[in-house]
C-alpha positions as CSV (number, residue, x, y, z in Angstrom):
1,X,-1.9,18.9,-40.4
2,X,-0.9,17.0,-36.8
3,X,-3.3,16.2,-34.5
4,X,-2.4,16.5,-30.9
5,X,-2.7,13.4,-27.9
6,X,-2.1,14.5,-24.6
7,X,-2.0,11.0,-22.7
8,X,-3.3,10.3,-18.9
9,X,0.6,8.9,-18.4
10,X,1.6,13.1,-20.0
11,X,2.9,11.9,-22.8
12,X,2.1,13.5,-26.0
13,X,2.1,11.5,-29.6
14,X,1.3,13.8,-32.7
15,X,-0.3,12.0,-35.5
16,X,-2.1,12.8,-38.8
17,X,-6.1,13.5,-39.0
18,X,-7.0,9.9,-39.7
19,X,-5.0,8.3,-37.5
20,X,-6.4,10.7,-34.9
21,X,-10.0,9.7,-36.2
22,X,-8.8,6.0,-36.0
23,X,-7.7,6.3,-32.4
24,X,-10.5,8.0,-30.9
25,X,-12.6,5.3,-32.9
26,X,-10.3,2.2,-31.9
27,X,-10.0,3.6,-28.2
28,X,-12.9,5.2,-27.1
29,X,-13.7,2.7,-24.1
30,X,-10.4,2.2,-23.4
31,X,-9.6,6.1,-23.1
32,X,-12.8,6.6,-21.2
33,X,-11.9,3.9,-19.0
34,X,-8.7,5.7,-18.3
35,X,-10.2,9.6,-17.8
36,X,-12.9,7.6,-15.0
37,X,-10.0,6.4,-13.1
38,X,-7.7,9.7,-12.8
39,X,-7.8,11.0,-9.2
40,X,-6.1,9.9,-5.8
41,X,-5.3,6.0,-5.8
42,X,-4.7,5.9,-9.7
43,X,-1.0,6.2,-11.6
44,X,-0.3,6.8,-15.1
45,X,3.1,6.3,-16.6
46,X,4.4,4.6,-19.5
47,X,7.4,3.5,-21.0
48,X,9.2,2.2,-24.4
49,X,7.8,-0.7,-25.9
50,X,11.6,-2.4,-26.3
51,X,12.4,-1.5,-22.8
52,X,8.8,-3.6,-21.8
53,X,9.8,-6.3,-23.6
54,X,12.9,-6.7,-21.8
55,X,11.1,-6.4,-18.3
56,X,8.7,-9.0,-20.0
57,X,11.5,-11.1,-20.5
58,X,12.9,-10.4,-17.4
59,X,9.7,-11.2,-15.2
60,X,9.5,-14.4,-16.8
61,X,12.5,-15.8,-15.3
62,X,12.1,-14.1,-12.0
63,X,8.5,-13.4,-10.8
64,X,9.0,-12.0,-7.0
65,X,11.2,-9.6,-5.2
66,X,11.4,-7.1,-2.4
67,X,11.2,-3.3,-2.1
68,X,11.5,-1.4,1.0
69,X,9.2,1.7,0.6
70,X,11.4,4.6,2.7
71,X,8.8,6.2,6.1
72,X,10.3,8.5,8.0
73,X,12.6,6.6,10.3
74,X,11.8,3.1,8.9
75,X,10.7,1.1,6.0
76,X,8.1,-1.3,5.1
77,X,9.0,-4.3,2.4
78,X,6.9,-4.6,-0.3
79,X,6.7,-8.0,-1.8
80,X,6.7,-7.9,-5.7
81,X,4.7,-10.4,-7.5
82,X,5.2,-10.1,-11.2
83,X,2.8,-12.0,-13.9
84,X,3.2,-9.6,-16.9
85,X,1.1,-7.8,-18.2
86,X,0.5,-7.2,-14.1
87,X,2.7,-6.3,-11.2
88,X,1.4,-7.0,-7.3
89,X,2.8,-5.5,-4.4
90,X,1.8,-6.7,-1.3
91,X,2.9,-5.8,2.5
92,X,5.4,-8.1,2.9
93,X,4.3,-9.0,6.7
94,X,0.6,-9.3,5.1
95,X,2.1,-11.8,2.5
96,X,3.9,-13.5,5.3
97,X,0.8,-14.1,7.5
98,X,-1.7,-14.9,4.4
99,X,0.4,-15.8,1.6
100,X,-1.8,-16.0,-1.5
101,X,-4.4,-14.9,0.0
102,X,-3.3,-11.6,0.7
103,X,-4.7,-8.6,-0.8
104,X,-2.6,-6.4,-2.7
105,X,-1.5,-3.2,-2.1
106,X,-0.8,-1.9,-5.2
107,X,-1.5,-2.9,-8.8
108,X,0.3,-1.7,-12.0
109,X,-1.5,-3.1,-15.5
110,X,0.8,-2.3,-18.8
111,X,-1.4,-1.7,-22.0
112,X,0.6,-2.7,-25.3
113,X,-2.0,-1.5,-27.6
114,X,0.5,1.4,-28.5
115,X,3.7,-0.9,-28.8
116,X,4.1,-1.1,-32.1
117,X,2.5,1.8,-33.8
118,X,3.8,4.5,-31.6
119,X,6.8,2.4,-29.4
120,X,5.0,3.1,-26.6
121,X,3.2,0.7,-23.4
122,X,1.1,2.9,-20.9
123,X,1.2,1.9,-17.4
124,X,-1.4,2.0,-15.1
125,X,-1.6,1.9,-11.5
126,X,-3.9,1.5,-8.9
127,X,-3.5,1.8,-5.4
128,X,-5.8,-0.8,-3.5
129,X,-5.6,0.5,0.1
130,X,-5.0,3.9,0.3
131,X,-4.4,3.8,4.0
132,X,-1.2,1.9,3.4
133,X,0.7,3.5,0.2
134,X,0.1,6.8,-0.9
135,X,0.4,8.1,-4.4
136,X,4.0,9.0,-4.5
137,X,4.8,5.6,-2.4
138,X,3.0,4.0,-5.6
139,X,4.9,6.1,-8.2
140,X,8.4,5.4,-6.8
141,X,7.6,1.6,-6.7
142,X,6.4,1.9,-10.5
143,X,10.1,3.2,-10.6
144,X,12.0,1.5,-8.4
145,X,10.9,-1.9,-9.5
146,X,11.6,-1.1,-12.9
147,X,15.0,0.0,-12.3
148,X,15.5,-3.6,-10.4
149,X,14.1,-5.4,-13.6
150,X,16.0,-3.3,-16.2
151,X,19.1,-2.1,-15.1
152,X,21.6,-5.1,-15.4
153,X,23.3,-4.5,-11.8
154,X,20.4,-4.4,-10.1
155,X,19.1,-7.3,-12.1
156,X,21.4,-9.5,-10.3
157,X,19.9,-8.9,-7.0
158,X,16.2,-10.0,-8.5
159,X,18.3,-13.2,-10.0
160,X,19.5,-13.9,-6.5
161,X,16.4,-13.6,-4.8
162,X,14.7,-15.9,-7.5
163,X,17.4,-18.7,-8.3
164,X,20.2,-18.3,-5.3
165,X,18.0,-17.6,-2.1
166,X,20.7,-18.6,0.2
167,X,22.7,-16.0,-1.5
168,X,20.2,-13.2,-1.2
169,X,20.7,-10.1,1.6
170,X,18.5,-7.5,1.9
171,X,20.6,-5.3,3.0
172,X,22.2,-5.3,-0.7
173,X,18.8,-4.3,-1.9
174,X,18.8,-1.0,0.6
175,X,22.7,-0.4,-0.6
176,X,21.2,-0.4,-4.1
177,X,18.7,2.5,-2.6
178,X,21.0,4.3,-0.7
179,X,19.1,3.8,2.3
180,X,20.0,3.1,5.6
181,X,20.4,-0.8,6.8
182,X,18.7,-0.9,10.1
């Protein structure tokens, strides 16, 4: 008999009585913790335990980049910080005026309890300032800065930024995004 776990991030692991019992007993805070905080301002996702090590490794050599966030006839520039297992994005203008001292907009925890039982890391997100990033804004950074850490093409442009300032244009990371260079 299989045991069903529907997952805040919608994913779904089937598993054997006991290590169903074992999970509810093993998670119980940590699952309650995650059903209090589902609602406007909070993200779920997760993703493969191999591919997390890689943006592990990644973020490691290359803690901060930039991501434009698409509004209508403009953008704003997020400013990535990353410190696995946490991700920071900050208005870039706020960063600018306050540097360490400015608040975040948006922060994405990973959980690696899952990583090697089931190959899996959740991802959770939460949205500090609703006024300024909305819950799809959120998701599509969760994505987007992903795809800058773990695609190898894109990955350059993080290197650049990181190790060969000089070198860096932003206008390369909007060609990445297909959007328009203003």
């Amino acid at each position: 008999m299989q045991f069903i776990i529907k997952l805040l991030c919608c994913v779904t692991i089937y598993v054997s009585f006991k290590e169903f019992c074992l999970f509810i007993y093993d998670n119980m805070i940590w699952l309650v913790l995650f059903q209090y905080h589902l609602g406007r301002g909070h993200i779920g996702a997760s993703m493969k335990a191999k591919l997390y090590n890689l943006l592990e490794h990644r973020a490691s050599e290359c803690r901060y980049f930039v991501i434009p966030v698409w509004r209508g006839s403009g953008y704003t520039t997020m400013f990535v910080q990353v410190q696995m297992p946490h991700i920071l994005f900050t208005g870039l203008e706020d960063y600018k005026a306050r540097g360490t001292q400015a608040a975040p907009y948006f922060t994405v925890t990973f959980y690696k309890e899952f990583a090697e039982t089931k190959d899996l890391v959740l991802i959770r997100g939460d949205v500090v300032f609703t006024s300024k990033l909305t819950d799809s804004e959120a998701e599509w950074l969760i994505e987007t800065v992903q795809s800058f850490y773990l695609n190898d093409v894109r990955y350059k442009l993080v290197e650049r930024f990181n190790k060969e300032t000089h070198d860096f244009e932003f206008k390369d990371v909007l060609q990445a995004l297909n959007m328009p260079i203003l």
